[in-house]
C-alpha positions, 0 to 999 in steps of 0.5 A: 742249344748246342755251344760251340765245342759241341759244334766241334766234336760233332763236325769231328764225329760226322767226319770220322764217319766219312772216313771211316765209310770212305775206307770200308767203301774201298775195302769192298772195292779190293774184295770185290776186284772192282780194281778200276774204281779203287784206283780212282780213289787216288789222286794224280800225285798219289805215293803208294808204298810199303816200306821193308820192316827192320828187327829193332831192339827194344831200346831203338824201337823209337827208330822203326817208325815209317822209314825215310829216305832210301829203303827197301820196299816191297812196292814203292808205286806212283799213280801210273804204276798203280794203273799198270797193276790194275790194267795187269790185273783186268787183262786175264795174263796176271798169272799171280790172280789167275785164277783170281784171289778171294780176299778180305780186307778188314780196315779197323781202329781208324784215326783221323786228324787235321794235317799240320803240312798242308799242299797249297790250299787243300784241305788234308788228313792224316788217317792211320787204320790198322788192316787185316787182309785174308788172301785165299788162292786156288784150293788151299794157299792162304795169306794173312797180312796185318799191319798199318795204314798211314794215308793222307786223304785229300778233300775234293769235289766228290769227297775224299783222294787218298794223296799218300799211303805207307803200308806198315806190315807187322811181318819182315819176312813175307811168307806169301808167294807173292804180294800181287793183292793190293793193300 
């Protein structure tokens, strides 16, 4: 006979699988360069952005969480600049992927709870996964970027929209050429 914290942990357990397939599924989406799908990934009201990183001293680390209000950003994207950077990537004039860049996106220590503010009657959850992102361009240039993921992923019909992402960087100087691989 299964009791009802039993119930509850095994609900928890299928819906972290869900997520975590939901996340590896977008992961070969970007890889694959099958950017038109990954978007569909996001819902309308989507928030794409990754924050500048601050230096803190180790008596304000507490201060480097996701940083709020206004703060420079590498890209701070809404869901009609995500579809302008796909139509750039699919129209063959993106010089930063052209030719296009090998990328792996590797998506790990994914957790998942309930979101406590929720938008009218949708059901949501907080996701934070780390990430290690390896860019290879033309012969030689390569770029690894780690860091984390804070989503908040959204229950629809077809399963899940990510309604939120902030992409936390563990570097503050970006090395890289460019930042024209989508996280």
């Amino acid at each position: 006979m299964v009791q009802p914290t039993e119930v509850g942990e095994l609900e928890q357990v299928l819906l972290q699988h869900r997520v975590e397939q939901f996340l590896y599924r977008e992961a070969q989406l970007l890889d694959h360069w099958q950017w038109a799908s990954w978007l569909e990934l996001f819902d309308e009201d989507i928030l794409y952005w990754m924050p500048v990183r601050r230096n803190r001293l180790r008596r304000q680390r507490g201060q480097d969480e996701v940083p709020e209000g206004i703060e420079m950003a590498h890209f701070y994207d809404d869901y009609s600049s995500l579809q302008m950077r796909v139509n750039q990537m699919h129209s063959g004039t993106h010089w930063a992927e052209d030719p296009p860049s090998r990328c792996r996106h590797l998506v790990t220590n994914v957790i998942v709870q309930p979101r406590s503010e929720v938008s009218g009657d949708a059901v949501e959850y907080d996701v934070w996964s780390n990430f290690l992102v390896h860019r290879n361009r033309l012969e030689s240039e390569t770029d690894i970027w780690a860091g984390e993921r804070r989503d908040v992923l959204r229950v629809v019909d077809t399963g899940f929209k990510i309604a939120h992402r902030t992409i936390l960087l563990d570097q503050n100087v970006v090395q890289s050429k460019n930042l024209s691989v989508l996280f």
